[in-house]
N, C-alpha and C positions, 0 to 999 in steps of 0.2 A: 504493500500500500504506500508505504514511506518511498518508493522508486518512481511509480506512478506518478506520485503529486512533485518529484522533484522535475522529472521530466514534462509535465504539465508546466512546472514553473519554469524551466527553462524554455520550453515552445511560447511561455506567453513574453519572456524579455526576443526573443526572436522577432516575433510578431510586432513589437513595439521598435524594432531596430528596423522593419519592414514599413512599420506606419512614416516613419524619421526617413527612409529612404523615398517614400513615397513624394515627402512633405519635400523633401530635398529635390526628387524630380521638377516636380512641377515649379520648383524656382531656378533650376537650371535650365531646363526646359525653355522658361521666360527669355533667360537672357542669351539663351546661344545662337550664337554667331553675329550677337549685337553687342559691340564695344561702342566704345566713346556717347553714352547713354547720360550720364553726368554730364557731359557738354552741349549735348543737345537741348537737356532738360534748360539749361545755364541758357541756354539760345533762343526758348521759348518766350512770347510775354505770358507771362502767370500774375496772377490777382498778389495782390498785397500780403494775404495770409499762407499763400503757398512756400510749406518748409525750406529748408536749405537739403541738395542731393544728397550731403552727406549724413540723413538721417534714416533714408530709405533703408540704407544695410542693417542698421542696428533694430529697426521698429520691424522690418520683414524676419530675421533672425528669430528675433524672440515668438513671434508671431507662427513662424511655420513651427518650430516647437512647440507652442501651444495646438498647433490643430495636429499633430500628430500623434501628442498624448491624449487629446481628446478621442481622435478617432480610436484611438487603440484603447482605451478606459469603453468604450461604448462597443467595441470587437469582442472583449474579457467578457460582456454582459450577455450579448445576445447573439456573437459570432457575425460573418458574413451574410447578414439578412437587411431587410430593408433601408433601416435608418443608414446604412452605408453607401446608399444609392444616392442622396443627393451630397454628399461627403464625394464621392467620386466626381461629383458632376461638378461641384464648385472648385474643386483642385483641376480640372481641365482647364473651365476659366479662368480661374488665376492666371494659370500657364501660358494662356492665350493672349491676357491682355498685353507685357510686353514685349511681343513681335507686332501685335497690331500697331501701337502706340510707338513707339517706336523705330521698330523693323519697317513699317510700312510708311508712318507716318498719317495713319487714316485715324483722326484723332476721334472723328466723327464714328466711326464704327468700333474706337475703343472703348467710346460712352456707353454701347448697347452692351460691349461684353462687362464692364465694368457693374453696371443695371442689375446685368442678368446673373452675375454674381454676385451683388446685393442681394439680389432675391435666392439665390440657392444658398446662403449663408444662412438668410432667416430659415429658408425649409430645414437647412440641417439641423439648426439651433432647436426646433421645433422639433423635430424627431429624435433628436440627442434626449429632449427635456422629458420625454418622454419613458428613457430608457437610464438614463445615468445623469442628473442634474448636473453634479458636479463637471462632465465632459461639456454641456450647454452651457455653465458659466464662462468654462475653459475660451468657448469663442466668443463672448462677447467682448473683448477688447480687438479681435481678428474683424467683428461684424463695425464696429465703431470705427476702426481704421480706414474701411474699404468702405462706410458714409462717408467719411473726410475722401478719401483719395476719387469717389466720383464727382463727389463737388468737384473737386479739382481738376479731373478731366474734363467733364463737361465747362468749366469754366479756362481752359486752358483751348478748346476744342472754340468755344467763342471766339477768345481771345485772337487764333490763331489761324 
């Protein structure tokens, strides 16, 4: 019995170095084969209240750690079932927004995926709450960042 649960607890640190890898994709994902992203941003007009570039690494960092423990705290509970669906669907958009923004420079179509990942933030958050509160607290500083950062697209997306 004592073998079982140690192996249990080791598959559940796996899974959580799985969620970290996940959370880690879709921020690499964002930025590949886009450099000089800080100079651009630095090149844009942006609103008065739009942060300085170099704050993005350190609020993103903390940030995909949070949704990873989250996600993995809500995997412990009820494994690969539903509430993971939109957990899946809003780490695509992340991923997405910069190439779009960006990569592309379509500021206007980074406001839709930006939107659309406000809204699968709140689904997740919603279905986490459901299942593990504590993982639902986990993104609400993840869901408050990504209100800030669509203001600021879409207000960057005016601007520009």
């Amino acid at each position: 019995m004592v073998a079982i649960e140690r192996a249990h607890r080791g598959r559940d640190w796996l899974v959580l170095v799985g969620f970290g890898l996940a959370a880690f994709a879709a921020a690499a994902i964002g930025g590949l084969g886009i450099s000089g992203t800080g100079q651009e941003y630095a090149s844009l007009e942006r609103p008065a209240w739009a942060p300085p570039s170099w704050l993005f690494g350190p609020v993103w960092t903390v940030l995909y750690a949070t949704i990873a423990i989250a996600g993995w705290l809500v995997w412990r509970r009820v494994g690969w079932s539903w509430p993971l669906v939109p957990y899946a669907v809003q780490l695509v958009l992340n991923a997405a927004w910069t190439p779009i923004f960006f990569g592309l420079g379509a500021y206007g179509l980074a406001a839709v995926d930006v939107v659309l990942l406000w809204a699968a933030i709140g689904a997740t958050v919603a279905s986490f709450w459901r299942v593990h509160r504590g993982a639902a607290v986990l993104l609400l500083p993840y869901w408050a960042w990504v209100s800030y950062a669509t203001a600021l697209t879409i207000a960057i997306w005016r601007l520009n």
